[in-house]
Steps between C-alpha positions, in 0.01 A plus 500: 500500500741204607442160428680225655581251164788266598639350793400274777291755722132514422319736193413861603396812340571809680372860409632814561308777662477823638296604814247741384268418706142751511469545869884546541523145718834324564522140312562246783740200458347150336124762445320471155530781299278632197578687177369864541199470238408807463471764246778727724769222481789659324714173495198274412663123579729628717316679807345267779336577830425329809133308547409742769134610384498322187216495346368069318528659212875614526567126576571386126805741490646248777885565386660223775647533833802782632857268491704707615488426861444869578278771501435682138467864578302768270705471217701237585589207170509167635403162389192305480459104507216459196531096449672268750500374851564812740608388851396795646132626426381734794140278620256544711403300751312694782307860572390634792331855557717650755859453609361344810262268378566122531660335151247268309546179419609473079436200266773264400621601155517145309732459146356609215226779695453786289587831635310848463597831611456657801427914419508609881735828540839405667458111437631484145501096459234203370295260699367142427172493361213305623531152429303421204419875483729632275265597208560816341846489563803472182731243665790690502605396808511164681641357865797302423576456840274337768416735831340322810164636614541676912173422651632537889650759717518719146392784802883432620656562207747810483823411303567832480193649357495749765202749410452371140091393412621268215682198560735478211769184384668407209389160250676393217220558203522389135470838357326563072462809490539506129 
């Protein structure tokens, strides 16, 4: 564990971890991760997967998001953000069934929305909950950056997505996992 105590740069606490994920998935960049809470973890506190499949349950052993800025392989140590602002959190904005499929238009994300977590395989990020909908939800994560709603021509949109059916950017998010 790492704390940030003095300095001018702003208070963090990272964790490490180790990729031990159950269904052998690669940890994305900026993705939330979770302690492996089961009775098989050998390195309880240390082992995280990805959110791929997770089940509600699972979600109150929220550890923070991947820092590293790349991929954590099966067995991989890297570092976790577990209190702070994170610049990069992987969000969703947009799904669509097939590659071909128009985008849908997203919500704005305002300052302050709470986040939840999106379980989809292969999406590995958080999305805004509904306004005034986030009951049931630990506020472990909030928007601490402002996104603008896209309400036209979202069917346009490629920016590289290419075949992808979630639409995926980054948000700065103040992150308490802990």
């Amino acid at each position: 564990m790492r704390f940030k105590n003095v300095g001018n740069k702003a208070d963090i606490i990272a964790l490490v971890v180790k990729n031990n994920d159950p269904n052998s998935v690669v940890i994305l960049p900026g993705a939330p991760v979770f302690f492996n809470g089961t009775g098989t973890a050998a390195q309880r506190g240390l082992e995280v997967g990805a959110s791929d499949a997770l089940p509600n349950a699972v979600h109150a052993f929220f550890a923070g998001f991947n820092m590293l800025g790349k991929s954590l392989n099966i067995g991989d140590f890297g570092e976790v953000m577990a209190y702070g602002y994170f610049d990069f959190a992987r969000v969703l904005l947009s799904t669509r069934a097939t590659s071909t499929d128009v985008w849908a238009s997203y919500a704005a994300i305002a300052l302050g929305d709470i986040m939840s977590f999106v379980t989809t395989s292969g999406v590995q990020a958080v999305q805004r909950s509904g306004a005034g909908s986030a009951t049931n939800i630990q506020w472990w994560m909030q928007a601490a950056q402002t996104l603008v709603s896209f309400t036209t021509q979202a069917s346009s949109v490629t920016n590289g997505i290419g075949n992808s059916t979630a639409m995926i950017t980054q948000l700065r998010l103040q992150v308490r996992a802990v």
